[in-house]
N, C-alpha and C positions, 0 to 999 in steps of 0.2 A: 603607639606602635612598638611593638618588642624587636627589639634587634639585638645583636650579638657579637660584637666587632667586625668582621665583613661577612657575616654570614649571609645566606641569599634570601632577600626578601622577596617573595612571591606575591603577584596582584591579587590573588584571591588562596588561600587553603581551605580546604572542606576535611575536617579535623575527625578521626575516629571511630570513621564508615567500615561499613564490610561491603568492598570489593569485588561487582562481577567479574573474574580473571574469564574471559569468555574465549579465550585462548590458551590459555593452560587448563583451563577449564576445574576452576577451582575459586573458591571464595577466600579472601582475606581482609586481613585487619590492617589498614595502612591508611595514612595520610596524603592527599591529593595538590601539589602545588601548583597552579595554572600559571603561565605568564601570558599577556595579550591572550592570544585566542589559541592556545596549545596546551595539552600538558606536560609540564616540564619537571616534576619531580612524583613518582609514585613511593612511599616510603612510610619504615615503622618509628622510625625517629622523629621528633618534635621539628618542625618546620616551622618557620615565619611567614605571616605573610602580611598585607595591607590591610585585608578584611577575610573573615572568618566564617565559615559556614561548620554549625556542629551537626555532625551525622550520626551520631554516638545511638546507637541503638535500630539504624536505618540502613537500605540497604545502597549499594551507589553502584551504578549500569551505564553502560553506553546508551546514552541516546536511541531512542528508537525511530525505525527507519520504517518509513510507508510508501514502499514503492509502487503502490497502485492506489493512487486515488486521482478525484477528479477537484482535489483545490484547485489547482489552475489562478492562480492570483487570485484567490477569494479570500480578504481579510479575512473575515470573520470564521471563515471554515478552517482557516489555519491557526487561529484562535485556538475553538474548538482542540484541534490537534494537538497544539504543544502544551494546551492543559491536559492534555491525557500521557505524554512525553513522547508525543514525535516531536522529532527535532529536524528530520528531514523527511521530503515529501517526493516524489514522481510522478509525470504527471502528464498531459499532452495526450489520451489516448483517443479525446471527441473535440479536443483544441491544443492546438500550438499557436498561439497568440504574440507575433513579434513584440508587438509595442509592448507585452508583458513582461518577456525576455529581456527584453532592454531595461527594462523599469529596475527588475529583479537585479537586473546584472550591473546596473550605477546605482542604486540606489539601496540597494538591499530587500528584505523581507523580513515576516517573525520570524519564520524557520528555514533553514535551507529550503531550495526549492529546483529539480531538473523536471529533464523533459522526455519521452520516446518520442519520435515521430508516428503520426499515427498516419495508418496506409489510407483509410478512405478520406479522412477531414483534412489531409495537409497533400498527400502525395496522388489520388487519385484526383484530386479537387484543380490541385496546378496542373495536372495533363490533360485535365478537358471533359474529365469521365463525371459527370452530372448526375447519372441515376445510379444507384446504389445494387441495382437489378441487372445493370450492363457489363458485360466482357468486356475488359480494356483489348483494344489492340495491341499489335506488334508497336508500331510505334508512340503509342500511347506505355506500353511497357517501359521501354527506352527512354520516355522522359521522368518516368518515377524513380528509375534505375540511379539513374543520373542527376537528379534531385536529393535521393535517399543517400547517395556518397558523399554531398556536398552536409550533408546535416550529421554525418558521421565523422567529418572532419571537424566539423563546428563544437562538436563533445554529447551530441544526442547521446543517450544510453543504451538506443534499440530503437528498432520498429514493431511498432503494435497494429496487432490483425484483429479488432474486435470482427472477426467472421460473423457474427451473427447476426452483426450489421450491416453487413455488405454479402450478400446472397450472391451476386453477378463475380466473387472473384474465382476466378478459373485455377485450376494449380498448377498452369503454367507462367500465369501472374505471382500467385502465392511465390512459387521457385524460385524465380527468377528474381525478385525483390529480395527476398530471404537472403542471396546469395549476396548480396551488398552487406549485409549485416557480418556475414561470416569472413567477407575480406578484410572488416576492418575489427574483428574479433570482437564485434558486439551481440548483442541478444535478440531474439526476436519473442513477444509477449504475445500470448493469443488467447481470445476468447472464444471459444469452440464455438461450431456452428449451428447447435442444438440444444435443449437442455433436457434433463431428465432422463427416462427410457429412452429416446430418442439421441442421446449423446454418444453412446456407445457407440455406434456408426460412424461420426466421424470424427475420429481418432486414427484410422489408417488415412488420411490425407494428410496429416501431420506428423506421422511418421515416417512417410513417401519422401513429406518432402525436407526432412531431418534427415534420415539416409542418403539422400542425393546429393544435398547442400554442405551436409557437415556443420551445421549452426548451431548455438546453444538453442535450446528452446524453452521457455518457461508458461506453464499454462494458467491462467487467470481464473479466482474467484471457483476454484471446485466447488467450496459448500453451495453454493449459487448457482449452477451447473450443472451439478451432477449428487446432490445431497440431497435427492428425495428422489421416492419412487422405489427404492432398494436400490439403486445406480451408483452408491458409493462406492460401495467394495467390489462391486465388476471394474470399476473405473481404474480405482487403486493396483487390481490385480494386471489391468494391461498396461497400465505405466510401469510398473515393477517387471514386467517381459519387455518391456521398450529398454529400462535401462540395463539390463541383462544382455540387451542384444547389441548395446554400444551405443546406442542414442543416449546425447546430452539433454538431459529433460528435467523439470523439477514443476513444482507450481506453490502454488499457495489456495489457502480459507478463509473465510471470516470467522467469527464466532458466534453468529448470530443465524436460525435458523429458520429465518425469512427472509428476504431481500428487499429492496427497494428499486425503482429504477421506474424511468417513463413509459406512460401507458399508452403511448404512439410508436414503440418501438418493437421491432420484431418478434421479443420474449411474448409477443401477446397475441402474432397470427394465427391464424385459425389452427385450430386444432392443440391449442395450447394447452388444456384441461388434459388430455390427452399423455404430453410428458410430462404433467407434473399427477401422474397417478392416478385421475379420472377428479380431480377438486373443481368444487365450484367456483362462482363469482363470487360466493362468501367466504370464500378464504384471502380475496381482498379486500386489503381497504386503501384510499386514499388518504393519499396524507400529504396534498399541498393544493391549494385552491380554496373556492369556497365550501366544497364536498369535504375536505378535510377531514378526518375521524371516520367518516361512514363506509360502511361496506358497500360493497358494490352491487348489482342485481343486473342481468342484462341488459335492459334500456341503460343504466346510469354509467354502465362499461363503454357499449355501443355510442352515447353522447359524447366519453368524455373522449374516445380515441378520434372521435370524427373532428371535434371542434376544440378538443384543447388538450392536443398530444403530447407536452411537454408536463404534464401534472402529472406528478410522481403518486405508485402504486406501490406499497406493500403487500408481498406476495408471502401468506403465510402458508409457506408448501413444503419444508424441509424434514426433513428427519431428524431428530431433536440427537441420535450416537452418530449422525455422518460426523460431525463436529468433531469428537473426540478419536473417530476410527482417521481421518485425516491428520489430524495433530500428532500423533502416533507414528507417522511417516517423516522420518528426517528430511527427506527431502521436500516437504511439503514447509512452507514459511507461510507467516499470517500479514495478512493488508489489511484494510479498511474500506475499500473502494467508495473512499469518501466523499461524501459531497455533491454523488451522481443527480443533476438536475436541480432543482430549483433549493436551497437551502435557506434560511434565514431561521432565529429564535421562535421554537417551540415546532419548525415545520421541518421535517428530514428526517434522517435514519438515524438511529444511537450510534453506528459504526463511526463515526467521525467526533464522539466523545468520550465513549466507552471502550473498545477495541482491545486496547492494550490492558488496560486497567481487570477485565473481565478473563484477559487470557491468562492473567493471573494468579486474580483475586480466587476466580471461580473454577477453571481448569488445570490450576498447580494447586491452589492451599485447600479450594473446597472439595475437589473431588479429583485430585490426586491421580489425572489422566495424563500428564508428562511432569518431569521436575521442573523445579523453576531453573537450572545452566541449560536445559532443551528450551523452555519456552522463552526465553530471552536472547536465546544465539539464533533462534528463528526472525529474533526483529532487528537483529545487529548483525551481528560478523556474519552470516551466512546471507543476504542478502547484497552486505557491501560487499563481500566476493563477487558474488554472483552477476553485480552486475557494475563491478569493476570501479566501484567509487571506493580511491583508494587510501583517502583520511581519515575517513569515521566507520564505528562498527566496534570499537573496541575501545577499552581504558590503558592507553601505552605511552609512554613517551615521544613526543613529537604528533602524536595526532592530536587531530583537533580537540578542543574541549565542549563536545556536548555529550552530557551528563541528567541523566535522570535520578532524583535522590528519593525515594520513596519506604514506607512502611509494610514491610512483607505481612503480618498481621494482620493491617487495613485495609489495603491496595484495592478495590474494587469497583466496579462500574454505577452507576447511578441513573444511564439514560435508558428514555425509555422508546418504544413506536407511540406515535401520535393519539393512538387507542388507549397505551397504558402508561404515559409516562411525558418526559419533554426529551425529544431526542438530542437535545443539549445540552443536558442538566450536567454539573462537573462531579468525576467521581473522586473516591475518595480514597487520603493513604498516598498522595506524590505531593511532597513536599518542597521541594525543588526541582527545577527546569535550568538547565544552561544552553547556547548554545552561541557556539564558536568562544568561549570563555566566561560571557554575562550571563546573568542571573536573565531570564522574560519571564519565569513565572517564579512565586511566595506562595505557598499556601493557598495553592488554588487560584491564584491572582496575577494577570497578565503589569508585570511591573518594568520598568526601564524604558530601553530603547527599542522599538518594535521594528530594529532595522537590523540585527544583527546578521539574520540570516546568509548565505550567500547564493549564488547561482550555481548549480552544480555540474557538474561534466564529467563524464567516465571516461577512464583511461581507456585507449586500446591497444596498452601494451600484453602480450600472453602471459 
C-alpha cells in the first residue's frame, strides 16, 4: 500500500479517467477517491488509496439511472441491468410487492432499487375497485386518496397511471389522485391511453388535469406510444405547446423500435392494426412460451390472448427516425422499461441489456444524433432531479459512489429480439460497475457482493 506520512488513504481510487462533469457540463481528467460508499475526493493530484482501479484511456459517468422498469426484485433482470450500467432502477408500475420492500430495505439488492405507486395494482386494488373497466367512486376515491399520502410519506417517488391499462379511470379519479402527488411534491408517471394515430387524442386529459392540479407530470415509453404511424412529431409538437403554456411535463424513449409487452393486455384490443398504421399479425412475434420465435397469424394471436395472456409479444411497429427525432428533445430521458412480463435467459426484450450501451454506442459515436454530455445527463442528473433522488446522478463529492467506467470507442449493445439474437446477450465496452462504492461488475462480470444496492426514496423537499 503506498502511503505518505498522514496522507489520506482512500478505499478505492479509479486513477486517470476522463470525468463526466454532468454539471458543469464538461469532461475532465482527474482522480476519483471513494471512502465507504461516497465520493470523497475528485482530484488531478496523485491520491492513495487501498485498491486501484486504472481508467487511463476510459471514460468515468454517474451511474445510470432506469427509472421505468419493471425489475421489481427480479435478480436476474437486475443483473441484466447493471451489466449494462444501471446502477439504480424504479419501479412498482404493475407491482408494489411489500415483502420485496422489506427485503430490499434489510437486506439489500445488486443495484439500488425504488418504487411509484401504481394507481390500478396497489391503489385501485385496496379500495375494492376489481375491474379495470369500472369508475371508482366518490368513496372509493377517498380511500386511494388516502392510501396514496401514506405511500408518499413512506419515500414512494410518484404515482403511476399506466392508463391504458385501466380504461374505467374517470378524470375525476385521474385529478383527484394527482393532486396527492402534488401536495407532497412528487411526480406523477403516465402511460397514455392509446397508442399510435390514436394517441394524439388523449393528451388533452393530461393536460386538464396538469393545469388543475399543478403536478409534475412525466410521460412514459413515447417510442412505444407514439413512434409509429407518423405520430411522433405531432406528439412532440404538443408537448413542446404544453410546456410553453406552463405545464411541468417531460417523458422519456427507448431505443429500440419495437416493443415488447403481454399479448393479454389492452395494447392488443381490437382495432389495434389500426394505431399502429394498418400492420399485420406478421409484424409480431412472440417471444416467451412455447410459440417463442414465431410470428403470429390470426388463430395463433387469437389462442394466445384467450389462454395465455401473460406471453409476451414483440410488436415490430415503430418507425426506425422516431428514435432519434425524440432523443433530440431535452426534455425527453431514456428508460428501459425493462423486464415487462415474463423474463429469464435467451426470452425477453434487449431493453434490459442493451439500453444504455446502444444509446451510446449507436446514437452518440455511430450516428452522431445527440452528444455523449446530452445522452448521458439523460440517464443521470436530469432524471435524479426529476424525480427528486437526491444522491446519485452525478460525479461530486459527498454523493454516492455509483460509477459506470466504460470505453467511448466500444461501448455498444450486443442483445438482440428472440428472432434475431439473445435479448440478454452482455454488451460491450463497460468496464466497470460500482454501486454505492464496490466494484458488482469486472469486465462484463457480476463480482462481489450482490447486496450493495439500497432501497431508494425521493425527497419531497422543493
Amino acid at each position: 500500500m503506498n502511503t505518505c506520512g498522514n496522507e489520506k488513504v482512500y478505499d478505492l481510487v479509479i486513477r486517470d479517467g476522463t470525468v463526466i462533469d454532468v454539471v458543469n457540463e464538461c469532461l475532465i481528467q482527474a482522480n476519483i477517491g471513494i471512502e465507504g460508499e461516497k465520493i470523497g475526493a475528485i482530484t488531478k493530484e496523485t491520491i492513495q488509496g487501498t485498491h486501484y482501479i486504472d481508467a487511463k484511456g476510459l471514460m468515468i459517468s454517474p451511474g445510470f439511472i432506469d427509472f421505468h422498469s419493471h425489475v421489481d426484485g427480479k435478480a436476474y433482470a437486475a443483473e441484466c441491468l447493471v451489466r449494462q450500467g444501471g446502477t439504480t432502477t424504479l419501479g412498482g408500475e404493475r407491482n408494489l410487492n411489500g415483502k420485496i420492500i422489506k427485503e430490499i430495505a434489510e437486506e439489500g439488492f445488486i443495484i439500488n432499487h425504488g418504487f411509484f405507486v401504481s394507481q390500478p395494482f396497489v391503489l385501485r386494488d385496496a379500495a375494492g375497485v376489481k375491474s379495470t373497466y369500472a369508475s371508482a367512486s366518490d368513496k372509493e376515491i377517498g380511500v386511494m386518496a388516502e392510501l396514496a399520502g401514506k405511500f408518499m410519506e413512506f419515500g414512494a417517488c410518484g404515482i403511476c397511471f399506466p392508463l391504458e391499462l385501466i380504461p374505467g379511470v374517470s378524470q375525476k379519479e385521474f385529478i383527484e389522485i394527482s393532486k396527492v402527488a402534488r401536495a407532497y411534491n412528487k411526480i406523477v408517471t403516465i402511460h397514455i391511453r392509446k397508442d399510435g394515430s390514436e394517441a394524439l387524442d388523449t393528451f388533452d386529459e393530461i393536460f386538464e388535469m396538469a393545469i388543475e392540479t399543478g403536478v409534475k407530470v412525466h410521460l412514459l415509453e413515447l417510442m412505444y406510444m407514439v413512434g409509429m404511424a407518423g405520430t411522433m412529431p405531432k406528439a412532440l409538437e404538443l408537448i413542446d405547446q404544453a410546456r410553453k403554456s406552463g405545464i411541468d411535463i417531460t417523458g422519456d424513449s427507448g431505443v429500440y423500435d419495437a416493443f415488447t409487452v403481454c399479448i393479454g393486455t389492452g395494447v392488443f384490443d381490437d382495432g389495434w392494426e389500426r394505431s399502429y398504421g394498418g400492420r399485420s399479425y406478421e409484424s409480431l412475434i412472440v417471444s416467451s412460451g412455447i410459440h417463442m420465435g414465431e410470428r403470429c397469424n390470426e388463430k395463433l394471436f387469437k389462442e394466445l390472448r384467450e389462454k395465455s395472456p401473460s406471453t409476451l409479444i414483440t410488436a415490430f411497429v415503430g418507425d426506425h427516425d422516431a428514435v432519434a427525432m425524440a432523443l433530440k428533445k431535452d426534455y425527453i430521458y431514456v428508460s428501459t422499461n425493462a423486464a415487462d412480463g415474463p423474463f429469464y435467459p435467451t426470452c425477453g426484450s434487449p431493453e434490459v441489456a442493451g439500453t444504455f450501451p446502444r444509446l451510446i454506442g449507436r446514437y452518440v459515436r455511430q450516428e452522431r444524433e445527440l452528444s455523449l454530455m446530452e445522452a448521458i445527463k439523460k440517464i443521470t442528473i436530469l432524471p435524479a432531479r426529476r424525480f427528486n433522488l437526491q444522491h446519485i446522478g452525478s460525479i461530486e463529492v459527498g454523493k454516492n459512489a455509483d460509477i459506470v467506467i466504460f470505453h467511448y470507442d466500444t461501448i455498444i449493445d450486443r442483445a438482440g429480439y428472440v428472432n434475431q439474437g439473445s435479448p440478454d446477450a452482455l454488451p460491450i465496452g463497460i468496464h466497470y460497475v460500482l454501486v454505492n462504492g464496490s466494484v458488482v461488475v469486472e469486465k462484463g462480470a457480476v463480482v462481489g457482493d450482490r447486496k450493495r444496492g439500497k432501497f431508494v426514496t425521493a425527497s419531497d423537499e422543493v
